[in-house]
C-alpha positions as CSV (number, residue, x, y, z in Angstrom):
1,X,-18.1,-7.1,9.5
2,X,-16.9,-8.2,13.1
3,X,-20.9,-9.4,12.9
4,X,-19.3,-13.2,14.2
5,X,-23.0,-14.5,14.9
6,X,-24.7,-12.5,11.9
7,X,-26.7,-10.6,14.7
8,X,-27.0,-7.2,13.0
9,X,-27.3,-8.6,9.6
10,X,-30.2,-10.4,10.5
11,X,-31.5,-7.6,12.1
12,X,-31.0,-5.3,9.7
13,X,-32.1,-7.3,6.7
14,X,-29.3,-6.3,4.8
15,X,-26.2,-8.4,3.0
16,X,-22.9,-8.2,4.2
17,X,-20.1,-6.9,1.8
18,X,-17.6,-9.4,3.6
19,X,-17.6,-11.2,7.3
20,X,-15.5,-12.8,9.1
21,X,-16.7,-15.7,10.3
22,X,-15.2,-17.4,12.9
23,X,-16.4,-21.2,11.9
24,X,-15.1,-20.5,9.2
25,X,-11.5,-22.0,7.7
26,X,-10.6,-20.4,4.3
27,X,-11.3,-17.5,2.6
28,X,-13.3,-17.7,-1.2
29,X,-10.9,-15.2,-4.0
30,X,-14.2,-13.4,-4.0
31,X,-13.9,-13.3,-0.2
32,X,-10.4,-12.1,-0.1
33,X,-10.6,-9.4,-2.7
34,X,-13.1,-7.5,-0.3
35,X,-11.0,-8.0,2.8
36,X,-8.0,-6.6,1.0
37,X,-10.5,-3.9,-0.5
38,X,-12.5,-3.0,3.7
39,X,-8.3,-2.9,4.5
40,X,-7.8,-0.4,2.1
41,X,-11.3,1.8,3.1
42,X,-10.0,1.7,6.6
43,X,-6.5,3.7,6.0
44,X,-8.2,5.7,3.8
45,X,-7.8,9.4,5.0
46,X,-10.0,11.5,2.1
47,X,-13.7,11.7,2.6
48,X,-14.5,12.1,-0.8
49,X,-12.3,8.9,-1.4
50,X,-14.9,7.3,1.5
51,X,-17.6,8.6,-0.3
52,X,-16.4,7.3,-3.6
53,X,-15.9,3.5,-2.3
54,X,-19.1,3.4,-0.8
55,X,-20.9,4.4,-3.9
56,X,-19.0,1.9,-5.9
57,X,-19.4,-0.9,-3.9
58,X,-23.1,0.1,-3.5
59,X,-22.7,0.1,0.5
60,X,-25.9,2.2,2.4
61,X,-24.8,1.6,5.8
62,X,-21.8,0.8,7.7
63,X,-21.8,-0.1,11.0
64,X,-18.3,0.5,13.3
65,X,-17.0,-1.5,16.1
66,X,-16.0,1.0,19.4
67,X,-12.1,-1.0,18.8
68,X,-12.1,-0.7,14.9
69,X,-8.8,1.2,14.0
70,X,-10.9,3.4,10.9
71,X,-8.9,7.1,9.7
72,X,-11.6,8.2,8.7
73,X,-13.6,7.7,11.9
74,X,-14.3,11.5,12.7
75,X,-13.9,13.1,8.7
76,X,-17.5,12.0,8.1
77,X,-19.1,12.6,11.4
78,X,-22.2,13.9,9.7
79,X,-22.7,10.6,8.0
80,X,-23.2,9.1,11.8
81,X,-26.8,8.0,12.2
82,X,-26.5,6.4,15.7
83,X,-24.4,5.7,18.4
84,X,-24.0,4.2,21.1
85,X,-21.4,2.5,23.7
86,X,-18.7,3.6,21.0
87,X,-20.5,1.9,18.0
88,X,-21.4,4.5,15.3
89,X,-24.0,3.2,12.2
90,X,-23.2,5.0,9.3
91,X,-25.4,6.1,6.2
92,X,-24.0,7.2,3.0
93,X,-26.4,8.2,0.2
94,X,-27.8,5.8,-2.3
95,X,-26.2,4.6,-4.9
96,X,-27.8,5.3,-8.4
């Protein structure tokens, strides 16, 4: 996430799938794999393909920055829970 001081995590109770933080000097393999894989979600164009990595990856919400470059932005506008000020919180069903 762009969540630099772990703000919305902490309010939110909820692990990240990745975050970039800014202390921080070097990426785990672990670390990297999910930053390539949030690169790949974000040119992503097909909804069901959205749907799909979400489930996967067992990801309920997802919360997007008003300057974060996502294709898929407006596709799933009915998985928008809240916004505000540009940010949108998404939900996507539970995983099984």
């Amino acid at each position: 996430t762009n969540d630099g001081r772990a703000i919305a995590t902490a309010l939110t109770e909820r692990q990240d799938y990745v975050m970039d933080y800014s202390i921080q000097r070097r990426w785990e393999n672990s670390q990297l794999a999910r930053v390539s894989e949030t690169a790949r979600l974000k040119a992503m164009t097909d909804p069901k393909s959205v749907l799909e990595f979400f489930a996967s990856n067992k990801i309920r919400w997802y919360i997007l920055h008003p300057d974060s470059v996502i294709l898929w932005r407006d596709a799933l506008h009915q998985n928008i829970r809240f916004q505000s000020r540009g940010y949108r919180v998404y939900s996507f069903p539970p995983h099984t």
